[in-house]
Every structure is written in structure tokens, then in C-alpha cells.
SERO-41882 format. One record per residue (C-alpha): chain; x, y, z; residue in one letter. Coordinates in pm, 1 decimal. Layout:
# residues N
+---+----------+----------+----------+---+
| c |        x |        y |        z | r |
+---+----------+----------+----------+---+
| A |        X |        Y |        Z | a |
...
+---+----------+----------+----------+---+
# end
This chain:
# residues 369
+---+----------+----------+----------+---+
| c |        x |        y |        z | r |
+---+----------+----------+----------+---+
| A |  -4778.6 |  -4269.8 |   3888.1 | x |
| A |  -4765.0 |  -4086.0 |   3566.8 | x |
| A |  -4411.0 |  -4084.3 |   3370.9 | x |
| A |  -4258.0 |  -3819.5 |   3375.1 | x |
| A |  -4123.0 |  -3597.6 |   3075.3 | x |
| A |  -3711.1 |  -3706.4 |   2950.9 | x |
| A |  -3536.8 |  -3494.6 |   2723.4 | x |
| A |  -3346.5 |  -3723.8 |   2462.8 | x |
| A |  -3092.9 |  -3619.3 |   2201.4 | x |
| A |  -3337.5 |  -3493.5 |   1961.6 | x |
| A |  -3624.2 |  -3703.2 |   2148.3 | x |
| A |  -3928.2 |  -3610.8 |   2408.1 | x |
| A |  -4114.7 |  -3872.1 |   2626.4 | x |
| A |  -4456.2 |  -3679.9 |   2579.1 | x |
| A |  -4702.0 |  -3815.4 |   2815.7 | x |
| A |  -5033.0 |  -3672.1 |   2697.7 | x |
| A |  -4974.7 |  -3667.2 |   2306.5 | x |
| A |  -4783.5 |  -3772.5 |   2021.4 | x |
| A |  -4457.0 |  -3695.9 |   1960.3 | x |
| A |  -4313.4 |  -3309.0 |   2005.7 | x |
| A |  -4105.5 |  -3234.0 |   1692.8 | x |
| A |  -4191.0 |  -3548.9 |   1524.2 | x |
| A |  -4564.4 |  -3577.8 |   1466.8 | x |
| A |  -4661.4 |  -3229.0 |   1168.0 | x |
| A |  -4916.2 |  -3125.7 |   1382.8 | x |
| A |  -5143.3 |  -3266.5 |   1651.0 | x |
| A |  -5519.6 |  -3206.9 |   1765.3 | x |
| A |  -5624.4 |  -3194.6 |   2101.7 | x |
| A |  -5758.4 |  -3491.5 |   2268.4 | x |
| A |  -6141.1 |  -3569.0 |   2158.0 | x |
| A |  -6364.1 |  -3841.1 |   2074.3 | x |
| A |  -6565.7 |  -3872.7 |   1803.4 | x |
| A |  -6823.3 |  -4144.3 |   1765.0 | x |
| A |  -6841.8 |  -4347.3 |   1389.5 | x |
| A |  -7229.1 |  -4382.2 |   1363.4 | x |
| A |  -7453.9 |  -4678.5 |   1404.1 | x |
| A |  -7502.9 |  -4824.2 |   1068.4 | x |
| A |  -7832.8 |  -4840.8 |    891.3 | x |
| A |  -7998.9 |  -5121.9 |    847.5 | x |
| A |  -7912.3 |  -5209.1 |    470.7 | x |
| A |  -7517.1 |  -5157.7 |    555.4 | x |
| A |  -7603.6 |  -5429.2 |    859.7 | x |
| A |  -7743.4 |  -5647.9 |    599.2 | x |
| A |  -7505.7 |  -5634.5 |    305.4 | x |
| A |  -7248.7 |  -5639.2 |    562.8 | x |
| A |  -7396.8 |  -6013.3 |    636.3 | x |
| A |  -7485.7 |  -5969.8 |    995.8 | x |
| A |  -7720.7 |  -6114.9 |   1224.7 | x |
| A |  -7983.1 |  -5851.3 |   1263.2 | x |
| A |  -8162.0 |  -6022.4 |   1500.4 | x |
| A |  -7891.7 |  -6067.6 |   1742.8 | x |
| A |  -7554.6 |  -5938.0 |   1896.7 | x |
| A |  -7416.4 |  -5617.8 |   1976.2 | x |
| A |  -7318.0 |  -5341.0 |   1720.4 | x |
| A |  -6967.4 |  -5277.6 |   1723.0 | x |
| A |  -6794.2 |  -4930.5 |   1632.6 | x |
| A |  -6494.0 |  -4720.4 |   1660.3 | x |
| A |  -6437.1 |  -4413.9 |   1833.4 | x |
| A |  -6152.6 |  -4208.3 |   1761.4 | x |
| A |  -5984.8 |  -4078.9 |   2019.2 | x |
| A |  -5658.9 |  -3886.4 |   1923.7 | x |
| A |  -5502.8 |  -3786.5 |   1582.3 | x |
| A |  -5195.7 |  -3656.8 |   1417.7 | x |
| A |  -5032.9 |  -3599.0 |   1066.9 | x |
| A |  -4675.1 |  -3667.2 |    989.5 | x |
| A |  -4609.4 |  -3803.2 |    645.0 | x |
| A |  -4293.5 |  -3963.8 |    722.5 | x |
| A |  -4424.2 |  -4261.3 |    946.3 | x |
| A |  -4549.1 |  -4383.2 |    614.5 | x |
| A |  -4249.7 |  -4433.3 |    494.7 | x |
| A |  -4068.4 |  -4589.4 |    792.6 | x |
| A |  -4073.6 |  -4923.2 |    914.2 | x |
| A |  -4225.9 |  -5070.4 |   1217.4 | x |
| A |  -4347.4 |  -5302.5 |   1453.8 | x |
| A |  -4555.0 |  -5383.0 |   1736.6 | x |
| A |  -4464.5 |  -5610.8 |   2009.5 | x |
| A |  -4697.8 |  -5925.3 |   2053.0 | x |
| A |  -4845.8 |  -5833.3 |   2399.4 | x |
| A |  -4982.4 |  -5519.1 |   2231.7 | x |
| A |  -4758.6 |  -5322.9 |   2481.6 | x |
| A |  -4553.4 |  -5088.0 |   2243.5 | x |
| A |  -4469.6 |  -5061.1 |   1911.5 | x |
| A |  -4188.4 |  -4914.0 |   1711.2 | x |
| A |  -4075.6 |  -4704.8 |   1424.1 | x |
| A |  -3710.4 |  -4676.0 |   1256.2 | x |
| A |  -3538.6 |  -4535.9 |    974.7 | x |
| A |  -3281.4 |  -4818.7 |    819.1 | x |
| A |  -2995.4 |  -4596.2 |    840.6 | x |
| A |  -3044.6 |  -4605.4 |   1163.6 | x |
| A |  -3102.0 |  -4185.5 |   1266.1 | x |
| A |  -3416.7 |  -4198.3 |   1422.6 | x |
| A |  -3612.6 |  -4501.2 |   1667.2 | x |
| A |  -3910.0 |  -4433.0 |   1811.2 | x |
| A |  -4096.5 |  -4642.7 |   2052.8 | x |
| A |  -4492.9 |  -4541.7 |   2133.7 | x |
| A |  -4672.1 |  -4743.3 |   2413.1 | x |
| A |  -5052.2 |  -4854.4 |   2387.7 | x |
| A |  -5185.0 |  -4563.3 |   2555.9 | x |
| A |  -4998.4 |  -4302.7 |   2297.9 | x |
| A |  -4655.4 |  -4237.1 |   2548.5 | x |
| A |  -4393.5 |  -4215.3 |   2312.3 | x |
| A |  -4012.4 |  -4232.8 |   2326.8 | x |
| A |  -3841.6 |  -4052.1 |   2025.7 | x |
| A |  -3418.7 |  -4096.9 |   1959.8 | x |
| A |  -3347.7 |  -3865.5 |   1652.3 | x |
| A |  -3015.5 |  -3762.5 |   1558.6 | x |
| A |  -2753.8 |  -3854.1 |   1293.4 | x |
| A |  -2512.3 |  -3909.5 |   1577.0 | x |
| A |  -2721.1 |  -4222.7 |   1736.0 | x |
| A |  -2463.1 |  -4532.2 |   1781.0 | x |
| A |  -2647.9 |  -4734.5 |   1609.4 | x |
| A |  -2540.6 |  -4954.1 |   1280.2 | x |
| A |  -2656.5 |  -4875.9 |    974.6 | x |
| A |  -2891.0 |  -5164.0 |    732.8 | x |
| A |  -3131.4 |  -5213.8 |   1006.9 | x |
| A |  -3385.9 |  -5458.6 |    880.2 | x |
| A |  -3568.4 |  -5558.5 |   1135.9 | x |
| A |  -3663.4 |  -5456.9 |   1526.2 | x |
| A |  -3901.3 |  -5552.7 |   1853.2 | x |
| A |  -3904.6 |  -5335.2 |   2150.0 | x |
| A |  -3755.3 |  -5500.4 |   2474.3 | x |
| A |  -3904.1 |  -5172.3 |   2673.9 | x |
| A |  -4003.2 |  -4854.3 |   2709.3 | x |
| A |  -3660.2 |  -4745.2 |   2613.3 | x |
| A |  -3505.7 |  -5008.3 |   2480.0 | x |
| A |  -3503.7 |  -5222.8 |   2143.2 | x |
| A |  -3384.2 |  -5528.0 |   2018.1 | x |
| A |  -3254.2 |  -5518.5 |   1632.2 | x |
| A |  -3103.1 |  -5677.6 |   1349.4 | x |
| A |  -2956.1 |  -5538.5 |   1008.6 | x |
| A |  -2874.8 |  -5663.2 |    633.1 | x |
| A |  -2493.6 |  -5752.9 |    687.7 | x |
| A |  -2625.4 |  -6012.6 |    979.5 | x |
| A |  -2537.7 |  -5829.6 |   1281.3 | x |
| A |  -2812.5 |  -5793.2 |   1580.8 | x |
| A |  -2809.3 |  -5641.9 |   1968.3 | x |
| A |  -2953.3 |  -5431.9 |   2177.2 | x |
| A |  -3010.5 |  -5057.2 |   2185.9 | x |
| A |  -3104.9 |  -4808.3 |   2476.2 | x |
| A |  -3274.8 |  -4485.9 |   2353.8 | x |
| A |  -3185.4 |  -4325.7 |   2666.3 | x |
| A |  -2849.6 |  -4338.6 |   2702.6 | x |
| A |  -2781.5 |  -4425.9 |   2356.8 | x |
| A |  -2579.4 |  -4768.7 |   2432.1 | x |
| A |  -2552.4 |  -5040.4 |   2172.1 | x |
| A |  -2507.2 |  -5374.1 |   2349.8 | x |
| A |  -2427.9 |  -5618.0 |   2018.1 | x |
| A |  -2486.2 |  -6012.7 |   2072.2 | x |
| A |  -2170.4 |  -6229.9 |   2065.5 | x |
| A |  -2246.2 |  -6359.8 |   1695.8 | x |
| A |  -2298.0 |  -6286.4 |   1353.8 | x |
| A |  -2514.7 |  -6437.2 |   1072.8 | x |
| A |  -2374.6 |  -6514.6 |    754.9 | x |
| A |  -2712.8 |  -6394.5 |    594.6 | x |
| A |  -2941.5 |  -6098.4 |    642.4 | x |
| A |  -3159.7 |  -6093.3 |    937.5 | x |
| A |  -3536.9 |  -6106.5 |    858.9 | x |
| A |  -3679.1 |  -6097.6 |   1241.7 | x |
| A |  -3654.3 |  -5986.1 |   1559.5 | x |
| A |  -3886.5 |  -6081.3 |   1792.6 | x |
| A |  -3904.5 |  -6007.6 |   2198.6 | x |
| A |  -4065.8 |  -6183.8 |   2429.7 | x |
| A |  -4105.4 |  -6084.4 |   2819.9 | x |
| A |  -4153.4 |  -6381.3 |   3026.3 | x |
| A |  -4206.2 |  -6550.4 |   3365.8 | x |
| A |  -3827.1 |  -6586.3 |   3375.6 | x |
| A |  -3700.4 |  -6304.1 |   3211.9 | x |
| A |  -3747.0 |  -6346.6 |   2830.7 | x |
| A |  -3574.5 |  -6348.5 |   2546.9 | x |
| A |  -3449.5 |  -6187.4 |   2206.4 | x |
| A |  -3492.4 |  -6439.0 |   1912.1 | x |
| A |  -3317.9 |  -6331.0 |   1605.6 | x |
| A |  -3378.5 |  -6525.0 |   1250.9 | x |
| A |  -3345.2 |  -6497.0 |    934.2 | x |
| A |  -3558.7 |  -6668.9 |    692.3 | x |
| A |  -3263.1 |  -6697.8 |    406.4 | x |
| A |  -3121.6 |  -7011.7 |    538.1 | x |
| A |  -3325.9 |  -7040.7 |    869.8 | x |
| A |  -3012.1 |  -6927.8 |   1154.6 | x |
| A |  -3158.5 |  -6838.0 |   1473.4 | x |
| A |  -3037.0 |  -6722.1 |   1775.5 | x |
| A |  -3178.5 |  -6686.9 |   2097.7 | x |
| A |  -3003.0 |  -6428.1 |   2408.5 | x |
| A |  -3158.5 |  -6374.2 |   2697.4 | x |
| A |  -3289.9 |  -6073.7 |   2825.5 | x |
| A |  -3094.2 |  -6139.9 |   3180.4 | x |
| A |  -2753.0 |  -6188.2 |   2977.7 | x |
| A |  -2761.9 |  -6527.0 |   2926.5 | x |
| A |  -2668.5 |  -6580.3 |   2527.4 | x |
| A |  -2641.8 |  -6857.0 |   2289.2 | x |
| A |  -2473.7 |  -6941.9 |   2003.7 | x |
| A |  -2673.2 |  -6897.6 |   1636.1 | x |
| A |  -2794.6 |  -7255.7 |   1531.9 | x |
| A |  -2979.8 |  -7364.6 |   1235.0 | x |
| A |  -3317.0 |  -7536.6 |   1251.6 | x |
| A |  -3224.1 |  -7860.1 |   1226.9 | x |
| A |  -3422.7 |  -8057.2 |    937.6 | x |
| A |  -3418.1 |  -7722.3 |    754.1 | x |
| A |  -3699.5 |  -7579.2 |    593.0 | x |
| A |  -3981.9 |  -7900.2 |    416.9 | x |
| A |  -4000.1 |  -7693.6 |     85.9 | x |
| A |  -3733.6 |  -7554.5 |   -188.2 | x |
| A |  -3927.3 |  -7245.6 |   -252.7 | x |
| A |  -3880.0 |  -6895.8 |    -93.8 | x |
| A |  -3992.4 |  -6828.1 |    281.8 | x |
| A |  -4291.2 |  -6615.9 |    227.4 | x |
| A |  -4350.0 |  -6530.1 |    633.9 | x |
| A |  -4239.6 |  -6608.6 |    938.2 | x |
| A |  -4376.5 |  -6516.0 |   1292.3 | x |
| A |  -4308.6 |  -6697.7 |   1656.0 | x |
| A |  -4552.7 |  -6758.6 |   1948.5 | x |
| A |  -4571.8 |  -6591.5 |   2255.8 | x |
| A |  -4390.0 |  -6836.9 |   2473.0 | x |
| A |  -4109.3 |  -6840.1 |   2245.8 | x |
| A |  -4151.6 |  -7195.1 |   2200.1 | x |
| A |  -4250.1 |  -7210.0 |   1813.3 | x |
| A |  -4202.9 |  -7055.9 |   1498.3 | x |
| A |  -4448.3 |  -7093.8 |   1184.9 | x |
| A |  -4322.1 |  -7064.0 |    840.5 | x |
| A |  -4544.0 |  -7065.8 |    507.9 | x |
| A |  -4423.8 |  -7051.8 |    146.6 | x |
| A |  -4695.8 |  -6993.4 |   -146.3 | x |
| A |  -4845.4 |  -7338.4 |    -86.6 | x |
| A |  -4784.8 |  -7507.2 |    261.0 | x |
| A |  -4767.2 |  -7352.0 |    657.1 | x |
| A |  -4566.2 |  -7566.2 |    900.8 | x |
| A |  -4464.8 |  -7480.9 |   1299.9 | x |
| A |  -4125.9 |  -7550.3 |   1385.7 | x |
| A |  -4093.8 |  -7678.6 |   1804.6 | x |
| A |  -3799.7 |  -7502.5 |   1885.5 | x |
| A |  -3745.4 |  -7713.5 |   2230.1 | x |
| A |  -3691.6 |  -8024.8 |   1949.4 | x |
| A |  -3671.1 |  -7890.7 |   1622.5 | x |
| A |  -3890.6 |  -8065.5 |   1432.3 | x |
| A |  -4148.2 |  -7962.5 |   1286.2 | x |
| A |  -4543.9 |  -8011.6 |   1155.7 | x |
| A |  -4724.1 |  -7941.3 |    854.3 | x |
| A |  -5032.6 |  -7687.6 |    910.6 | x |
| A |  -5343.2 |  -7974.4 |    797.8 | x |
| A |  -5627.6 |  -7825.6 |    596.1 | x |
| A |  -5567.6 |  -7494.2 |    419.9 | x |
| A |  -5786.1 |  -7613.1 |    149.0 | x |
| A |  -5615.8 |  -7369.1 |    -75.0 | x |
| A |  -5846.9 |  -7299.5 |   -461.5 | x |
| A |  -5682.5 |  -7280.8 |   -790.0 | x |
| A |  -5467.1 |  -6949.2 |   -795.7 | x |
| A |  -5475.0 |  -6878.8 |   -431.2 | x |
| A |  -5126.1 |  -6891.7 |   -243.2 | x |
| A |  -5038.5 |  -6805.4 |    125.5 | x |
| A |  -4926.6 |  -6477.1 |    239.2 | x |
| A |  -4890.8 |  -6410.1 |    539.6 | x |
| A |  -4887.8 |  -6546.0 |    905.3 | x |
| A |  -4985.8 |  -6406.1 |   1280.0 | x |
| A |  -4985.1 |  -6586.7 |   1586.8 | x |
| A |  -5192.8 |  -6459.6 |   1869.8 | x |
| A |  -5066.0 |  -6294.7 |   2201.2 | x |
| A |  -5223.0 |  -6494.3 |   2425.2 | x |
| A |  -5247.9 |  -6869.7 |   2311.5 | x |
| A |  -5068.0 |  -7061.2 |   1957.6 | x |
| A |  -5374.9 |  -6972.5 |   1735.4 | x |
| A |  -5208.4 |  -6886.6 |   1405.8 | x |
| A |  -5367.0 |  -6648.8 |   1141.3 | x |
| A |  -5303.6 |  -6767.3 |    789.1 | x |
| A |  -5380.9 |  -6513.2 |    548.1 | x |
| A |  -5395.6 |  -6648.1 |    148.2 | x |
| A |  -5419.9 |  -6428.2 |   -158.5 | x |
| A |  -5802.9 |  -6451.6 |   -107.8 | x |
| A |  -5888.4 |  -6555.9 |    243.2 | x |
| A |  -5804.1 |  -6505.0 |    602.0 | x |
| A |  -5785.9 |  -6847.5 |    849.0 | x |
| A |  -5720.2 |  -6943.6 |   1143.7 | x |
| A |  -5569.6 |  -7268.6 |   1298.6 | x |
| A |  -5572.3 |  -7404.6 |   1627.4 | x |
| A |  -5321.9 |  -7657.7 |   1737.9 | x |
| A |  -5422.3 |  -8001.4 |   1737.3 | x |
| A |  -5691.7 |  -7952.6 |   1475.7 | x |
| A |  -5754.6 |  -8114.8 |   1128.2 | x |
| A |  -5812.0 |  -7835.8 |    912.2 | x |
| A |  -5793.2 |  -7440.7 |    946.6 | x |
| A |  -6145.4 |  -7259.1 |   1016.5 | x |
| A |  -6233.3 |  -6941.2 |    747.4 | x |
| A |  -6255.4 |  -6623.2 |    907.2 | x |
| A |  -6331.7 |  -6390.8 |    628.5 | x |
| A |  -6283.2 |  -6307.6 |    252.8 | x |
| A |  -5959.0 |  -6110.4 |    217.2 | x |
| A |  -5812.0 |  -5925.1 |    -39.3 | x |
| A |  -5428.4 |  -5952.4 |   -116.1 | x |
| A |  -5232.8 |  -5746.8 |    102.0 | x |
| A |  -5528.9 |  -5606.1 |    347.7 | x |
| A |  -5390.1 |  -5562.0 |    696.8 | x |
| A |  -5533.1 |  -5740.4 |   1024.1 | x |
| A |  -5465.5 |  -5795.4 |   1372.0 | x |
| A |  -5568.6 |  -5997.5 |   1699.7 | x |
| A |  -5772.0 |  -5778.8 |   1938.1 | x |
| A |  -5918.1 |  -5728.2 |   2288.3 | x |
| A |  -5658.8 |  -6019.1 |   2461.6 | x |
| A |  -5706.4 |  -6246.0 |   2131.7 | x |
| A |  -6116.8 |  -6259.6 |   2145.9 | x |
| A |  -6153.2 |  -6050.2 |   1808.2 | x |
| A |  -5965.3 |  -5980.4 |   1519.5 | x |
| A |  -5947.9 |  -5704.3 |   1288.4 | x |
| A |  -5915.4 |  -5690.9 |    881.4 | x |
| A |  -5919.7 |  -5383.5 |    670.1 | x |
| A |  -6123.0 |  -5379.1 |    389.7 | x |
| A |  -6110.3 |  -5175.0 |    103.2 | x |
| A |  -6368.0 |  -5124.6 |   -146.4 | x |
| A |  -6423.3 |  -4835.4 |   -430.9 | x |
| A |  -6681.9 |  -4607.0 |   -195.8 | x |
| A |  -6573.6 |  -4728.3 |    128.4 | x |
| A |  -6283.8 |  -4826.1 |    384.9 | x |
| A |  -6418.5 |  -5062.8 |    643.8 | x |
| A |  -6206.1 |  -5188.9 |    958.2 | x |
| A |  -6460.4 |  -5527.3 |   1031.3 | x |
| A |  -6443.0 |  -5654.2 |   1397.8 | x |
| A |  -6502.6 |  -6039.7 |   1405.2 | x |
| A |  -6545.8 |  -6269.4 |   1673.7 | x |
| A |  -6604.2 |  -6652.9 |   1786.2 | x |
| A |  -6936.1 |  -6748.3 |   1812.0 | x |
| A |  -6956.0 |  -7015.6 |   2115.6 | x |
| A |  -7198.8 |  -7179.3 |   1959.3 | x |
| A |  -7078.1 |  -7276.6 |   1608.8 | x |
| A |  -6727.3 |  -7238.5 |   1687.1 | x |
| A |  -6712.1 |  -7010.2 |   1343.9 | x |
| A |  -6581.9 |  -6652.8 |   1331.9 | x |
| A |  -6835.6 |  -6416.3 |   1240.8 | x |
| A |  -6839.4 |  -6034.2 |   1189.0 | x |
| A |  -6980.5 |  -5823.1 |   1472.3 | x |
| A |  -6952.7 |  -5469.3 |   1328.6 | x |
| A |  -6728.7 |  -5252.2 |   1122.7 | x |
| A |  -6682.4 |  -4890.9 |   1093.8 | x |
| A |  -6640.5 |  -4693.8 |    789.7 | x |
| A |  -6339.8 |  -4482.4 |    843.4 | x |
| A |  -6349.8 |  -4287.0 |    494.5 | x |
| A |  -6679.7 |  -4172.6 |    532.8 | x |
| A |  -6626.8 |  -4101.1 |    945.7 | x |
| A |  -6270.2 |  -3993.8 |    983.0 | x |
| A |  -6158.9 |  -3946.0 |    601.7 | x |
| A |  -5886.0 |  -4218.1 |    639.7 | x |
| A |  -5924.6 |  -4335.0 |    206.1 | x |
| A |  -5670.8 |  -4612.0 |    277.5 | x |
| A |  -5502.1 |  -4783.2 |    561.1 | x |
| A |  -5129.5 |  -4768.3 |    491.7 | x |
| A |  -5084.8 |  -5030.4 |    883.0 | x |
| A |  -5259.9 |  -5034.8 |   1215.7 | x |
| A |  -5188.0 |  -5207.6 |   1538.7 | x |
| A |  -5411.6 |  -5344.1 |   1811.3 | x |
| A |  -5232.7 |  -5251.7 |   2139.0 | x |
| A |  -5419.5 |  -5349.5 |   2424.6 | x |
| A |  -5781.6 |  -5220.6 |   2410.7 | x |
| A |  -5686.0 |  -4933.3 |   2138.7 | x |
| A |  -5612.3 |  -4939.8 |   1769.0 | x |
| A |  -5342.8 |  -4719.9 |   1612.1 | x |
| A |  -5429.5 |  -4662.7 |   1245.9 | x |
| A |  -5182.5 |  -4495.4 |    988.7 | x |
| A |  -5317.1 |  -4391.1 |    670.5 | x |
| A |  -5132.6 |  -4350.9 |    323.9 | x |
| A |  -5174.8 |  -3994.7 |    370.0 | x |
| A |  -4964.4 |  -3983.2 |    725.0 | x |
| A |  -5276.3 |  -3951.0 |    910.8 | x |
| A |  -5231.0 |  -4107.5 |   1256.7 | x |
| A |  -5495.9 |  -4198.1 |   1472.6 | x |
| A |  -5574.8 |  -4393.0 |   1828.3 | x |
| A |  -5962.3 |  -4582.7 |   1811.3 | x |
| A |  -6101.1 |  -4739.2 |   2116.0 | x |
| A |  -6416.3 |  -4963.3 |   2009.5 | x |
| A |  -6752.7 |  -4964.3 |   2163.0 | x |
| A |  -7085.8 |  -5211.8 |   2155.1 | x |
| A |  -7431.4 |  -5115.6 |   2154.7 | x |
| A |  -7598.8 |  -5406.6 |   2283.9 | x |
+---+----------+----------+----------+---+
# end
């Protein structure tokens, strides 16, 4: 059963596009296929030529608005929706994996100004924080703020929501003097705690992200990654980062599916598995490049820029050295004229890729075996 079109207050539901009255202008659905590479881009690339499939983007659906670039967002970590605000908080929009989009727009939207941070709850609904510590609820449909029962004394840095077996959650934190609080998506709430034992290091929090069961949160500043447990609040060092003179962590991503954790340094992108001694190189990386997890966890994606090209590489685990190698990549400046990649998120089986210049696309990838 399709969903059906809602008229919001200044908003559409648009089933089979982008958003009407938010999105520039908007082509009509089409594919278009990113070629096979040759063989000297295979090889420089540092594939096996011998073996494997040959990965590749198609893409699917594209739009122009040069505002998203300038908007915050954030996707969900089951790759169900992601979501779009401006910090004044005028406009929320919501867009699910397969492009359905839920746009609030107006100046008279109840929600607080200073919003600095937000997760989707559902199709209509999102969970957010702002500077001055407050956090709650919000309902694009009817345009109801539900706030939590406290405050923190510091800004909020994250909002994360996560849909479980028994209803799920809204974790709120913020990274300034590490005050969570936890509410539950069937009304339960809690108070705001503090991790207890703090945070192991006296320099800034760099990035923060929690697991998909709610159950852990990984921190990193320049030098050192540790996972808080949440069910005892302590918390673990992240063994074997390895990191070379000059390098410093960045960045940090756990998967949707399982507690792998991407660490991504000033140079390289890793990834650590709990219980292991050291964490397992997945790729050069340049400071700031974007990734993502992909297809349920099995791949993961990294933009990478160089001066006559913009690649988005597609690695995955080879079973039988237990490394991460590259499968393919596409060239999206020379297929689809994206010059740089201003975010992108992997929802479900599709990528949605913003560019700096507002382009906005939807990719689904394909192997040639």
C-alpha cells in the first residue's frame, strides 16, 4: 500500500519525487549507468583483475536545491530515513530510503529555536536537542512539541534514536561534560545522568556515536577511542590504532547491524571489532572525506577526491584474509558531474549524494560479475 499524499503547513508528502516547493527543480525518474572502467583505472585503482565482480553506481533520481547544502542533517542508523533542519528551527524535513519525503516549513512551527542536533523517531516525527540544553520530541504533522522532563546544563551534541524489540529509545548527550539521558519511545523517561568515571582523557571530545542496541557509546579525542557500556558505565580503551607521527583521530561510525566501529584518522580509515587486539586498515583517507556502512553493514563507502576525479570506492571483506579490500568505484565527476561531495547517506540498498553545488541525487549500485 502506497502512502498517500498529506498536505502540511508549508509541507507535501510526495510519494514519487523529491520535495514539491522545496527541491529548485527536479528531473524525471531515469537511470543512468556509470561505465565499466578500463583496465588501467582497475589497476591503479589496486584491484584484483583476475577476480571479483565490478562494482558501479547507477543513478537513479536527481534534484537541485542549493539550500540543503547549507542545512544540517542526519540519517538514522537503520538507513530508514534521514533528516534535514534549519537551527532556527522553520523548516524539518524528513526523506525515507526510497526518496518519500515529509517537509514542515513555516516560521510559525512550535518548535525552539538553537537546534543542534536531531534523529528521526518516524516518518513524521523527530527527536531533537538545542544549544541552551533543552531536547523532546516533535510531530511534523500536527506540529506538537512533546519536551522531555529535564534540562542539561550544557549544549546538547547528539541525538540519537533507536527502534527496538521493546519499543526504543531517544538518547540525548552532550559531549561537553558527558550528561546523557535516555526516554523511552513508549513514555517511559529518565532522569539525565553523567557517565560515571567521566571521560579517560583531559582533551576535547572529538566524536561521539552509539550502537544500534543502545547499549554503548564510543568516544575518541585526537589520540585515543574508548566504548563506554552504558548498562555499567565503565568503559574500554579501543587497542591498536597504531596511530603515525602527525596523524590524530577524527571521526567515529558504528555499524547498523552489529558493534563494528569505523575509526577514521587524519590519514586512514579503520575498523574495530569487539574483542579484538588491534583495529584492521580499510583504506587511505584524506581528512574530512565522507563514508558510510552499506548493503546491511557488508560494504562501506569513502569518497575520494583527487585533482581530475571524484571517486565514491565500494569496499568489502574478503572471507579469506579477513582484510577489507576495494571492489569498485565510480567516478561521479566524469559520469554525473558531481566535482565534490558536500555528504551522502547509505539508506538501505540506495545512496543519497549531495554535492557542494546542491545537486541531489539517489544511486543504487550494481556488479558485473
Amino acid at each position: 500500500m502506497g502512502i498517500p499524499v498529506t498536505i502540511f503547513d508549508g509541507g507535501l508528502l510526495w510519494p514519487n519525487g523529491g520535495i514539491k516547493g522545496f527541491f529548485e527543480s527536479c528531473q524525471s525518474e531515469h537511470v543512468e549507468h556509470a561505465s565499466r572502467p578500463g583496465l588501467a583505472q582497475r589497476r591503479s585503482s589496486g584491484w584484483d583483475l583476475d577476480s571479483g565482480p565490478c562494482w558501479r553506481l547507477e543513478r537513479a533520481y536527481t534534484c537541485e536545491d542549493t539550500e540543503l547544502t547549507r542545512l544540517p542533517s542526519y540519517k538514522r542508523v537503520d538507513g530508514q530515513f534521514w533528516c534535514f533542519w534549519r537551527p532556527d528551527g522553520s523548516k524539518v524535513g524528513i526523506v525515507a530510503a526510497d526518496g518519500n519525503t515529509v517537509l514542515s516549513n513555516s516560521m510559525s512551527l512550535s518548535l525552539p529555536s538553537g537546534i543542534s542536533a536531531m534523529d528521526i523517531v518516524n516518518a513524521h516525527s523527530v527527536a531533537f536537542g538545542t544549544y541552551d540544553g533543552v531536547h523532546g520530541m516533535y510531530d511534523l504533522g500536527t506540529n506538537r512539541v512533546v519536551y522531555a522532563n529535564t534540562s542539561f546544563s550544557q549544549p546538547i551534541t547528539h541525538v540519537w534514536c533507536r527502534v527496538t524489540a521493546d519499543g526504543g529509545s531517544v538518547v540525548t548527550f552532550s559531549s561537553h561534560n558527558t550528561s546523557i539521558s535516555v526516554v523511552g519511545l513508549s513514555g517511559v523517561r529518565s532522569e539525565t545522568t553523567f557517565l560515571r568515571g567521566g571521560q579517560p582523557t583531559l582533551r576535547p571530545i572529538e566524536s561521539v556515536d552509539l550502537n544500534a542496541a543502545a547499549t554503548k557509546i564510543a568516544m575518541c579525542d585526537a589520540r585515543n577511542v574508548w566504548v563506554h557500556e552504558l548498562t555499567s558505565y565503565t568503559y574500554q580503551p579501543v587497542p591498536g590504532l597504531f596511530l603515525q607521527e602527525g596523524e590524530f583521530v577524527v571521526s567515529l561510525k558504528f555499524a547498523s547491524t552489529r558493534d563494528s566501529l569505523l575509526v577514521a584518522t587524519s590519514q586512514r580509515l579503520l575498523i574495530y571489532e569487539p574483542g579484538t587486539t588491534y583495529a584492521v586498515p580499510v583504506c587511505n583517507m584524506r581528512h574530512g572525506a565522507v563514508f558510510e556502512f552499506f548493503e546491511e553493514d557488508s560494504r562501506i563507502m569513502v569518497e575520494q577526491q583527487h585533482l581530475y576525479g571524484t571517486h565514491m570506492a565500494c569496499f568489502a571483506l574478503d572471507e579469506h584474509t579477513s582484510q577489507w579490500s576495494q571492489v569498485g568505484y565510480s567516478d561521479v565527476r566524469a559520469q554525473f558531474g558531481i566535482r565534490k561531495v558536500h555528504y551522502f547517506f547509505a539508506l538501505r540498498s540506495q545512496l543519497h549524494v549531495l554535492s557542494d553545488s546542491g545537486n541531489y541525487s539517489r544511486f543504487t549500485s550494481t556488479e558485473d560479475y
